[in-house]
Residue frames as qw, qx, qy, qz and C-alpha x, y, z in Angstrom:
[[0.449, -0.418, 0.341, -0.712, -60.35, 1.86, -101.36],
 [0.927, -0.001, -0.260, -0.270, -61.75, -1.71, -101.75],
 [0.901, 0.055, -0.371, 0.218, -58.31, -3.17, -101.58],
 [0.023, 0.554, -0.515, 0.653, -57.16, -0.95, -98.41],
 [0.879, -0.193, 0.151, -0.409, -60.39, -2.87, -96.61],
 [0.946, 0.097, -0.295, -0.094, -59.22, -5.97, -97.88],
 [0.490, 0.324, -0.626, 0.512, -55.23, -5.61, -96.96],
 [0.405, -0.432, 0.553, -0.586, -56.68, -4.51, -92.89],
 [0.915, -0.080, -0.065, -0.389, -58.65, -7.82, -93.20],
 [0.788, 0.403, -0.450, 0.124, -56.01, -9.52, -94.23],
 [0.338, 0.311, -0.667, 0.587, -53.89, -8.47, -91.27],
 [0.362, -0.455, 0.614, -0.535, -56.11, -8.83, -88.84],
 [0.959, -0.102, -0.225, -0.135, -56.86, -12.18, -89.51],
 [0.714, 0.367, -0.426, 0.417, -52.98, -12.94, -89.74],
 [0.221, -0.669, 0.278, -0.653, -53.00, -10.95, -86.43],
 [0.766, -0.267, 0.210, -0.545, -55.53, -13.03, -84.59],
 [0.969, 0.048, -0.224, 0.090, -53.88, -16.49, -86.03],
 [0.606, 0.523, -0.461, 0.384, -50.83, -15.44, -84.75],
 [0.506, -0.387, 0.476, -0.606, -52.24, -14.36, -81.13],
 [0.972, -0.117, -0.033, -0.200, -54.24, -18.13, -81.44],
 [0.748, 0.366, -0.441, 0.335, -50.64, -19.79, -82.25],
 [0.109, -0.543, 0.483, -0.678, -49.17, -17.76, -79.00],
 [0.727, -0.342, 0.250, -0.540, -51.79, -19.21, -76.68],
 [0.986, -0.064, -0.112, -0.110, -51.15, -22.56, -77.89],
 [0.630, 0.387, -0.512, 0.438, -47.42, -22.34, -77.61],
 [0.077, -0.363, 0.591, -0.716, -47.96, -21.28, -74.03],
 [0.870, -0.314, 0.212, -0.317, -50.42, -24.39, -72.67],
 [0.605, -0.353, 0.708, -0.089, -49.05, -27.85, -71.16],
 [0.765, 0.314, -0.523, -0.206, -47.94, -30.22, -74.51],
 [0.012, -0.419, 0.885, -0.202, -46.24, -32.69, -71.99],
 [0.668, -0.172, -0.697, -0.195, -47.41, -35.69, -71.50],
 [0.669, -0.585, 0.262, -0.377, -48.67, -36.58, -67.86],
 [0.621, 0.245, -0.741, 0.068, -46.25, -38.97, -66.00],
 [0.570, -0.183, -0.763, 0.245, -45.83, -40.66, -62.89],
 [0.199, -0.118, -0.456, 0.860, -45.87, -37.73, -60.47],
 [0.410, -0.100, -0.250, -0.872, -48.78, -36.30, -61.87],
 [0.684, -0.226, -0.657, -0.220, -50.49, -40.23, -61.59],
 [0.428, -0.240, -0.747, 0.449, -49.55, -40.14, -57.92],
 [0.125, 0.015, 0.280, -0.952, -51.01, -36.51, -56.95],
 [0.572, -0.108, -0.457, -0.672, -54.42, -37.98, -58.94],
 [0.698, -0.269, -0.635, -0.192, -54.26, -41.14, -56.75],
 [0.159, -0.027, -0.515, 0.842, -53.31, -39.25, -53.04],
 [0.319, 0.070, 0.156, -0.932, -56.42, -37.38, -53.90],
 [0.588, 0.084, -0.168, -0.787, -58.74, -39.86, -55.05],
 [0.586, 0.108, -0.796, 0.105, -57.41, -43.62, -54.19],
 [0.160, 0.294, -0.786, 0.519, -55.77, -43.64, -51.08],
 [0.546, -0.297, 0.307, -0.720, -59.54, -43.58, -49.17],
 [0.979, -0.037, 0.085, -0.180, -60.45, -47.44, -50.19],
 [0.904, 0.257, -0.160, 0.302, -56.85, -48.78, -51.61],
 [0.714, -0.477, 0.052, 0.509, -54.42, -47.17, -49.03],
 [0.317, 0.892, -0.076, -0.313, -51.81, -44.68, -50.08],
 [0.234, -0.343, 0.794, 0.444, -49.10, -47.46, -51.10],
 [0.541, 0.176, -0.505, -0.649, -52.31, -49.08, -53.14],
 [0.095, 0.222, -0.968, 0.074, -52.53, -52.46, -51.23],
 [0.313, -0.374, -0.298, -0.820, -56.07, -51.85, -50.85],
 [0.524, -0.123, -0.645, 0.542, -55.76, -51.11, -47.09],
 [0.047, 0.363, -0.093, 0.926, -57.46, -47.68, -46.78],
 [0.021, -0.102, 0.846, -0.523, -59.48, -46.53, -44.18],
 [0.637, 0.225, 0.066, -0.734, -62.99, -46.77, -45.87],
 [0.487, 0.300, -0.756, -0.318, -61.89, -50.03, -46.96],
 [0.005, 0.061, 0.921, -0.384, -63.03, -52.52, -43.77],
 [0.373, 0.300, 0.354, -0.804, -66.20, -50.40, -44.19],
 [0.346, 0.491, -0.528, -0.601, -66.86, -52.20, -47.85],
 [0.926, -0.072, 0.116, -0.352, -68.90, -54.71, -49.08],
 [0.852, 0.444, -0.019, 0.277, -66.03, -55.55, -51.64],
 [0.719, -0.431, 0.153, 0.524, -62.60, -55.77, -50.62],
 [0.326, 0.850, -0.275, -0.310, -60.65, -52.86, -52.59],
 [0.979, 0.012, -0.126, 0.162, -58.18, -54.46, -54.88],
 [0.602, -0.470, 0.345, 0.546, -54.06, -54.64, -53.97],
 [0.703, 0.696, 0.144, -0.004, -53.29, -52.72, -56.92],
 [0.040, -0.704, 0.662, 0.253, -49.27, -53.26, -56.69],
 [0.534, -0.120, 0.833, -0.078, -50.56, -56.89, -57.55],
 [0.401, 0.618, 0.010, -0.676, -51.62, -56.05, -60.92],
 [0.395, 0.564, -0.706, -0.166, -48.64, -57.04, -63.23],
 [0.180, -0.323, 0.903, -0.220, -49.03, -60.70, -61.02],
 [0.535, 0.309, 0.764, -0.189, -52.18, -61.77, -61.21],
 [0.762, 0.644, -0.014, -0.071, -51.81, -61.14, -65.66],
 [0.927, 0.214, -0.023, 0.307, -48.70, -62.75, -65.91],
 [0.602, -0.491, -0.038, 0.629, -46.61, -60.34, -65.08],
 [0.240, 0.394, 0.444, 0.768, -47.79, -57.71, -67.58],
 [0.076, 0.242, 0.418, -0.872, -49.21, -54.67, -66.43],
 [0.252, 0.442, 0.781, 0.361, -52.69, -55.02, -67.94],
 [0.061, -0.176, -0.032, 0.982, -53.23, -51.63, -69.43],
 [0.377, -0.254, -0.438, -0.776, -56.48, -51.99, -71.07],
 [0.529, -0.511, -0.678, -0.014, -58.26, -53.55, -68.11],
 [0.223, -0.457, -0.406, 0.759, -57.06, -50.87, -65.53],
 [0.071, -0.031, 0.166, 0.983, -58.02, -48.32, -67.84],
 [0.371, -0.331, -0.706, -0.504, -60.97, -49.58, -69.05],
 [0.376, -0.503, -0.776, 0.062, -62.48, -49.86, -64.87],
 [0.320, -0.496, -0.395, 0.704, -61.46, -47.28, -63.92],
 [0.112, -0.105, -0.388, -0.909, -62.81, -45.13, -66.72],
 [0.580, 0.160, 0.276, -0.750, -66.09, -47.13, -66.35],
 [0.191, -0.036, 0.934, 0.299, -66.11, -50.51, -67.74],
 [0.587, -0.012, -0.370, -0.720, -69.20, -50.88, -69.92],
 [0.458, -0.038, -0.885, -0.079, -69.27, -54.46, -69.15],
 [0.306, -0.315, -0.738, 0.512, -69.66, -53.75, -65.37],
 [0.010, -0.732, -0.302, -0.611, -72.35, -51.56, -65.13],
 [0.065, -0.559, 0.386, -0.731, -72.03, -48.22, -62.16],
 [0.772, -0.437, -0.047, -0.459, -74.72, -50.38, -60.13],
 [0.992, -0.123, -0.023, 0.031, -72.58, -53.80, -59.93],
 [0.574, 0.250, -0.317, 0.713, -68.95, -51.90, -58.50],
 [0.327, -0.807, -0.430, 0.238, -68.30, -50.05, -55.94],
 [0.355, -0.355, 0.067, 0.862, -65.42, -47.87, -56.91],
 [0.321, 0.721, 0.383, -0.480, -66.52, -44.60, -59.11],
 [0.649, 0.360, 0.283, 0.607, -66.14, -44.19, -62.56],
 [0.260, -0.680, 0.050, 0.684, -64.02, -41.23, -63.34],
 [0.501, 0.312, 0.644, 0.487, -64.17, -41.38, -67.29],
 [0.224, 0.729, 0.594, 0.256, -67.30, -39.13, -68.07],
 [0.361, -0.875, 0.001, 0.322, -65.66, -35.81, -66.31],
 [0.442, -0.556, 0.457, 0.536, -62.14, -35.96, -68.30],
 [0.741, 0.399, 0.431, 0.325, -63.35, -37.15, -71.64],
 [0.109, 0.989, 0.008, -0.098, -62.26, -33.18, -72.78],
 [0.164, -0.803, 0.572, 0.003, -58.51, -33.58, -71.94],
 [0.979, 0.195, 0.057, -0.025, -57.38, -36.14, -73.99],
 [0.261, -0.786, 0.551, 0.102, -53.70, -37.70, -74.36],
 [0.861, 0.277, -0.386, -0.183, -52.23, -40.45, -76.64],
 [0.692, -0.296, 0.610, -0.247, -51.71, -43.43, -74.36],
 [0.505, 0.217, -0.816, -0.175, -50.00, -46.57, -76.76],
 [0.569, -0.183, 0.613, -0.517, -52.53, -49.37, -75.14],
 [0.746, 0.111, 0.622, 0.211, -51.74, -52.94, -76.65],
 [0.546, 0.186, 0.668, 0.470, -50.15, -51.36, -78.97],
 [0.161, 0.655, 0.616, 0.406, -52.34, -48.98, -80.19],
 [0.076, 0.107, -0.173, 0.976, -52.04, -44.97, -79.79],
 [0.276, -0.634, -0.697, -0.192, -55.61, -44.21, -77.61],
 [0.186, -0.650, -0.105, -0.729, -57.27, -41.41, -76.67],
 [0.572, -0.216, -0.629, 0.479, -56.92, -41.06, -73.07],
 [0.384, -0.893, -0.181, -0.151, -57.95, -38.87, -70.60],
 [0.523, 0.599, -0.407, 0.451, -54.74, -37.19, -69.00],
 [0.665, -0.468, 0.443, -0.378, -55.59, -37.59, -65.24],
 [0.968, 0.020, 0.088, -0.234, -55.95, -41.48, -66.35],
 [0.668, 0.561, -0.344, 0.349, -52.80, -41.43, -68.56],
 [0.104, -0.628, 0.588, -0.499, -51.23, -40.48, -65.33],
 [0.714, -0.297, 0.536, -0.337, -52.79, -42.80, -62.92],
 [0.977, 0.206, -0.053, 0.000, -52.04, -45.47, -65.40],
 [0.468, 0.701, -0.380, 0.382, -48.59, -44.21, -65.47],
 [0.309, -0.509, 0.614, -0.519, -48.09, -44.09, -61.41],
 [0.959, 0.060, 0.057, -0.270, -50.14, -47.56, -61.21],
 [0.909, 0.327, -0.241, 0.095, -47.40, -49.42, -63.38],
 [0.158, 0.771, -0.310, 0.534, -44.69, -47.85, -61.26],
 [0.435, -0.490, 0.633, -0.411, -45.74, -49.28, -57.96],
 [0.921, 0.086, -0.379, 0.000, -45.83, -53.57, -59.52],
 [0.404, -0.649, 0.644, -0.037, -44.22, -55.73, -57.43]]
């Protein structure tokens, strides 16, 4: 009797890991890519930095601080897109505290949804909104 108990246990664990296994084979493993990065920055850029990025929008005359041109990225760091500095402000630079910027930090909302993101090199936890907008970002250098 003991080891009838034991064999149901048995299967419904094996039951339940196999239902868990389902679920995960049916969410989003892709990585976020450019298209994604533009739908993030249509909806959340375009108001200060324009929707090419040139930071032309129309809340942007209205600003103490000019937004920046952000197709001018990869130019003004040698021509390297500088992934840890875009990432880093627009998460929420420590350095710069929330008081002494004007744009918002979007970090503290996404930290949940994470995505490896190779940044100098290094595989980093990333938000997956970010991973995009970093992705759509490098896309529009001139």
């Amino acid at each position: 009797m003991i080891e009838g108990n034991m064999s149901n246990s048995y299967t419904g664990v094996a039951a339940a890991a196999a239902l868990a296994l389902g679920l995960v084979a049916c969410t989003e493993a892709r990585m976020p890519d450019r298209a994604d990065g533009a739908a993030f920055f249509a909806a959340n850029c375009t108001s200060c930095h324009g929707p090419e990025g040139r930071g032309n929008g129309p809340l942007a005359s209205g600003l103490a601080t000019a937004p920046a041109d952000l197709t001018k990225l990869a130019a003004a760091n040698g021509g390297t897109f500088p992934e840890a500095q875009a990432l880093a402000y627009i998460y929420g630079d420590p350095v710069q505290g929330h008081l002494a910027r004007v744009m918002p930090e979007f970090g503290g909302a996404m930290a949940e949804d994470l995505v490896p993101v190779e940044i100098d090199g290094v595989l980093t936890p990333t938000p997956r909104e970010l991973a995009a907008l970093l992705a759509y970002l490098e896309s529009i250098q001139e």
